[in-house]
N, C-alpha and C positions, 0 to 999 in steps of 0.2 A: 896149586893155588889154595887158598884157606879164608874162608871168609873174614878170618880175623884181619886180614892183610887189605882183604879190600875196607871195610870199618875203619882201620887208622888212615888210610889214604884219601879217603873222603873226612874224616875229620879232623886230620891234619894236625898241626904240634905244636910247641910253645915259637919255634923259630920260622910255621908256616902255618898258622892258626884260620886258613883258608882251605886248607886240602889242596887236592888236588883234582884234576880230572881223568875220571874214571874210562876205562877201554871199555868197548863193546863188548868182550870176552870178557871181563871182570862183574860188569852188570850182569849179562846171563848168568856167568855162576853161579852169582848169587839168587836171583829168581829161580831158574830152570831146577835148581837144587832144591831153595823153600818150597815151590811147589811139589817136588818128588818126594818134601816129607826129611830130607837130610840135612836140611840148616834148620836147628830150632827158632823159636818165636825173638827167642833173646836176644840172637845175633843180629836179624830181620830189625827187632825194633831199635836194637842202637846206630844200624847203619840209617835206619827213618831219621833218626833227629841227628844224624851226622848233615844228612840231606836238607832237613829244615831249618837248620842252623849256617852250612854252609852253603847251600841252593846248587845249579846243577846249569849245564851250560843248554844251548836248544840243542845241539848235538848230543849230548849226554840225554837228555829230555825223550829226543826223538828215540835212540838206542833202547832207553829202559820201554816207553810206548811199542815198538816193534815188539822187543822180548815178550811184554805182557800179551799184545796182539796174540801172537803164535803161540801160546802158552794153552791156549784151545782151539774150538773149531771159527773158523772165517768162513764168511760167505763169497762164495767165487762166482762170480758175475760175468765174468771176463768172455764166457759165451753167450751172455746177452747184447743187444745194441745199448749203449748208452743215447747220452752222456749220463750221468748217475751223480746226483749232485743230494747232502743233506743238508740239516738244520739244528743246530743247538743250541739252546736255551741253557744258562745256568740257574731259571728259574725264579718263581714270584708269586704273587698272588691275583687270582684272574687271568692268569696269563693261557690265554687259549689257541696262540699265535700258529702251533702247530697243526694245528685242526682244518683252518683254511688253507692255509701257505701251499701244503702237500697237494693238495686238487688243482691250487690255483697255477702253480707251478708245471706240473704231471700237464696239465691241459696246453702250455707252452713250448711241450716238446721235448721237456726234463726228464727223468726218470728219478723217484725220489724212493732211494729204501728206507723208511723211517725207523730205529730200533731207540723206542719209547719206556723212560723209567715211571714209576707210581711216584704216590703221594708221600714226602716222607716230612715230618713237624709241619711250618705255617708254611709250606709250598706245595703248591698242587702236581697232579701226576697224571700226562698224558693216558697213559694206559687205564686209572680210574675214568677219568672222561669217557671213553669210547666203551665200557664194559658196564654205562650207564646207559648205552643203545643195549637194549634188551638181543641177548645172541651174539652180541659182539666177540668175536676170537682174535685175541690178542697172542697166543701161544703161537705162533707158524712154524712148520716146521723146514727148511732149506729151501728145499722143493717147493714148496705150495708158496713160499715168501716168493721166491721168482718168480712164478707163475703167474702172481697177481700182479705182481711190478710190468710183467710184459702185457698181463690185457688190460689193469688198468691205470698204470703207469706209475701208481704209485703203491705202497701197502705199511701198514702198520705192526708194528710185532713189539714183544721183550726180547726183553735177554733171556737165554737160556742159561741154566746151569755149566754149559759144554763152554761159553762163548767167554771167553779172559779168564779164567778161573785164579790168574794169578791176581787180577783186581781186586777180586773178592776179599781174598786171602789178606793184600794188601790194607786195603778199607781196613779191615775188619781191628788189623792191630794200630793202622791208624787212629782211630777209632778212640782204642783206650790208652794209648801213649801220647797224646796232646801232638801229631803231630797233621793233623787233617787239614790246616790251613798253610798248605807250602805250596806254591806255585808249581811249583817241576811237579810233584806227585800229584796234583788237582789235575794239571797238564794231562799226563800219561794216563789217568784214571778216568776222564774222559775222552780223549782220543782213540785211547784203547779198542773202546766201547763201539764209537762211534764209525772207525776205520775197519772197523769187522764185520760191520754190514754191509761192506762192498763199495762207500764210497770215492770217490774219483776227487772229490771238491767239496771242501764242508765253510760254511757258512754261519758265525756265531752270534747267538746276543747274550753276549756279557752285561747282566744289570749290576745295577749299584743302587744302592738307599735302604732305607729301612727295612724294605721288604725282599731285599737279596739278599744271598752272601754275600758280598762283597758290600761292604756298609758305606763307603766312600767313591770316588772318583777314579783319585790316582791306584786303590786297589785291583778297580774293574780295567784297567787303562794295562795296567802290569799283567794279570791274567789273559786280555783278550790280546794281547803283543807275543805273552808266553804260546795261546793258544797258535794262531796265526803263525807265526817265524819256524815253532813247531812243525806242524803240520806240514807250513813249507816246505821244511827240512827233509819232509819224510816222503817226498817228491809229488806233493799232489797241491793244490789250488787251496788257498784261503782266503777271508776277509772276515770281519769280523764289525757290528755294531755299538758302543758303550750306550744303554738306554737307560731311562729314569726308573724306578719302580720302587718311591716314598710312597706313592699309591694306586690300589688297587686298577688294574686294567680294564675298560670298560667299563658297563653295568653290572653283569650278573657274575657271581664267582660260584660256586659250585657247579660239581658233575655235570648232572644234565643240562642245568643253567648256562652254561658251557659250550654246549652240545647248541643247543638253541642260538647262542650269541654267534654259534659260525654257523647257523645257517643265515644269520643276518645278512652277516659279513658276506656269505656268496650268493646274497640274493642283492648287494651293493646297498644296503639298510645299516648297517653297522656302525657302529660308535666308532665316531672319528680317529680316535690314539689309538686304537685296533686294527681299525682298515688300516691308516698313515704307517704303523708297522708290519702291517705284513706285506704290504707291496713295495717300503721300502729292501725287507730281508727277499722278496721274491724278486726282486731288479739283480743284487747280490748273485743271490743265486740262478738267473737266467746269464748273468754276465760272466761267471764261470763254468758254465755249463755251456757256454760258446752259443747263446741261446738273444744276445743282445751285445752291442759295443758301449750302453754308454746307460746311467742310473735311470734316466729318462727316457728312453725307449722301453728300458725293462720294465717301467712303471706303467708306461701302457702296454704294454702286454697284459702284464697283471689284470690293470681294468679291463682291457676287452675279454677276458677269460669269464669276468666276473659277468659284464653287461651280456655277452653271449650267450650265460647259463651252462655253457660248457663244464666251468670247475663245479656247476652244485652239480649238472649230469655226472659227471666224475665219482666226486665226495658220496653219492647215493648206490651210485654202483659197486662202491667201495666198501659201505655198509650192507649190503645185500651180498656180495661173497665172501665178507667173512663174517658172515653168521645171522646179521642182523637183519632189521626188515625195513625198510626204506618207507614204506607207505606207514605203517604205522608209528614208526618217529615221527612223520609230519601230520598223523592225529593229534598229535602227545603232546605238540610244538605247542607250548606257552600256556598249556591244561592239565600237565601232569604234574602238582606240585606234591607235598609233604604238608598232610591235612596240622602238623604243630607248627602253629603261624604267631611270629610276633612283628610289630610293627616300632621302629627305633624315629622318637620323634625328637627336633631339636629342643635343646635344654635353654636357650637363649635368641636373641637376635643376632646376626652376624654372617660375615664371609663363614664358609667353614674349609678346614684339612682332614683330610681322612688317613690316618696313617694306616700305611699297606701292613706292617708287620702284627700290631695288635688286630689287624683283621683277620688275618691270618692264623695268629694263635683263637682269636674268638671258632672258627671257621674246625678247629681240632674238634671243641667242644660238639657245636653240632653235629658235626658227621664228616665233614667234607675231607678232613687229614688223618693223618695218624701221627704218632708221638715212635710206636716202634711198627718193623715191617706185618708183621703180620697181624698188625690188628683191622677190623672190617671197617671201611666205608660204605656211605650209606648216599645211593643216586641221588636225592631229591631233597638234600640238605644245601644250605647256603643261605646266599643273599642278593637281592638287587636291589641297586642303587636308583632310587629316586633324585637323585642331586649328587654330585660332584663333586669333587675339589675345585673350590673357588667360587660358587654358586652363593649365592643369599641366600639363608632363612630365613625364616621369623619364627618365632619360639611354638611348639606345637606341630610343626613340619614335617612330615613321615621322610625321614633322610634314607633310611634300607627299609623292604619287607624283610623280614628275615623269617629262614626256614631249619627246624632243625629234628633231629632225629628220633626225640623226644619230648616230654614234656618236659623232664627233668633237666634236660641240658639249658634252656634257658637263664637256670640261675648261675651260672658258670660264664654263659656265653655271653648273655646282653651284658654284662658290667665290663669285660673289655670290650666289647662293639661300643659301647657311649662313652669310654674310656678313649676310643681310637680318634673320638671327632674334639677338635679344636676350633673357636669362637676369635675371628677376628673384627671391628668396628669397621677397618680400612680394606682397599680390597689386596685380596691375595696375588703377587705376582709366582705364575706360576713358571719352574723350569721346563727349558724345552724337554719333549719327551726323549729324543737321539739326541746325545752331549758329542758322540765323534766316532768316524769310521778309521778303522783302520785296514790296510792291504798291504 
């Protein structure tokens, strides 16, 4: 076999300008070989936009996702008790969803291995969040992830270096060969990830709007179908959520602010489209974790988890073995700010919109993001929201505090944050925050 052979068969000819579909033993070769170092980058990135140009079946999907799977270390679970169920975000702004969900869930009977990415441009990054709890270990190593998963049902980690190493690889020339927005390799590149940490049933929210990837409807509709039928394919449990995210989730977007907004959430104080999504994704995931039969049951589960105190005793025990200190978080709760403070008043009288994406980018500046992987965020940068989307002002109205890393970052940051808000006379109809589930 010769890579070149599989390259024209996926990009197919004047008289089959479709390709064709690729064998399971053809995908490996071609990976199992670029990782070993014996198909250059060249070959790699013309069969990428053979694949983006002529997409890939869920069989085909699933096959490359396996190959990448096993292309490093997995976590084997298989002598633990389940059920073992995740959670996947494609990401947003505020979006703190994971934070609670895992306690709330873990407290239901679930066993949730979480394997959490950072910050990367205007979207936030699980792993920043929790390494804003002072001692927070996000590093696990096999062992010790299990171990927390069995006393505290659920636990947090990265990826390691060890764990898809062909994703990496993949990413990386995606990256700079235009072709990072194709459903089949977005597919596999999170599957990959997410099925190596030992899940049984994964659970997605695919957003859409300004502040996701996916910028429209039927985009996020086409990935969380890819997601789901996938995963299906690959013998395990899915569903998946399509949600809004033109704007920001909840009140408070950065790190700690963050950190703060889910202890809200599992003290049952929490901002409505916060709570309303996470017990929607946690009904989800109690119902294929054989943990509920029906959306509404799983919903209260959720709440009693919350009302009972059970998921914050969780979430606290959670922070306290791996690394953190539980008692002093809850000094810090709503007193540990970032002494460079500006205050974003409105410009007019009106409804207003607060677009997620320019918060987002405003949100680099401070601290809260990063542009590339290794530059440093900073805990105590962000913003919270005094007013909403769809709220009245009147001109002079503190709409965010905002916090940021410097003094300096302000002139950068406030002109898109007053950039981000729109002035309506009439009031704003706002969309539902869940557009459609899919299973």
């Amino acid at each position: 076999m010769r890579a070149t052979d599989v390259i024209m068969k996926k990009r197919g000819s004047i008289l089959n300008p479709k390709g064709e579909k690729l064998s399971r033993e053809e995908i490996a070769f071609l990976i199992e070989n670029y990782v070993k170092g014996e198909i250059p980058d060249y070959q790699v990135s013309a069969w990428l936009m053979a694949v983006y140009f002529n997409g890939m079946t869920f069989e085909e999907t699933a096959d490359l996702t396996d190959i990448m799977l096993h292309s490093g270390d997995v976590i084997d679970l298989s002598d633990m008790k389940g059920p073992f169920v995740d959670k996947h975000s494609t990401g947003g702004v505020g979006d703190k969803i994971s934070l609670p969900l895992a306690p709330i869930v873990a407290s239901c009977g679930v066993k949730v291995p979480m394997m959490s990415g950072r910050a990367l441009g205007h979207t936030g990054g699980t792993l920043d969040k929790l390494e804003s709890i002072e001692g927070y270990n996000v590093q696990l190593e096999s062992d010790v992830f299990k171990k927390y998963i069995t006393e505290c049902g659920f636990a947090m980690t990265g990826q390691t270096k060890k764990v898809v190493p062909a994703d990496r690889l993949l990413y990386a020339l995606r990256d700079v060969t235009g072709t990072v927005e194709s459903i089949p390799l977005i597919t596999a590149s999170i599957l990959s990830k997410k099925i190596a940490e030992g899940s049984e049933a994964l659970v997605f929210d695919v957003k859409y709007g300004s502040g996701a990837f996916m910028k429209n409807e039927q985009e996020a509709i086409k990935l969380a179908d890819s997601l789901v039928k996938t995963t299906q394919a690959m013998g395990r449990k899915a569903s998946a959520l399509i949600t809004n995210m033109n704007t920001p989730l909840g009140f408070k977007t950065g790190n700690f602010l963050e950190i703060e907004e889910t202890l809200d959430v599992l003290e049952g104080k929490g901002p409505e489209d916060v709570t309303e999504l996470t017990y929607q994704l946690g009904s989800l995931m109690l119902i294929n974790g054989g943990k509920a039969s029906t959306k509404n049951e799983g919903i209260e589960l959720c709440k009693n988890a919350v009302q009972s105190g059970k998921a914050m005793e969780l979430f606290l025990k959670n922070v306290d073995m791996q690394g953190g200190n539980s008692k002093k978080l809850l000094s810090e709760r709503n007193v540990r700010r970032s002494s460079h403070v500006r205050k974003l008043k409105a410009e007019k009288d009106g409804f207003i919109k607060i677009d997620a994406y320019k918060c987002g980018l405003a949100g680099i500046h401070l601290g809260v993001g990063r542009n590339k992987t290794d530059e440093k965020v900073f805990a105590d940068s962000g913003f919270i929201q005094q007013k909403i989307e769809g709220d009245f002002v009147k001109k002079g109205d503190v709409i965010m505090e905002v916090f940021g890393k410097d003094e300096d970052c302000f002139d950068s940051a406030m002109p898109i944050l007053s950039d981000s808000i729109s002035y309506s006379e009439s009031e704003i109809t706002k969309k539902d925050l869940i557009l459609k589930e899919i299973l």
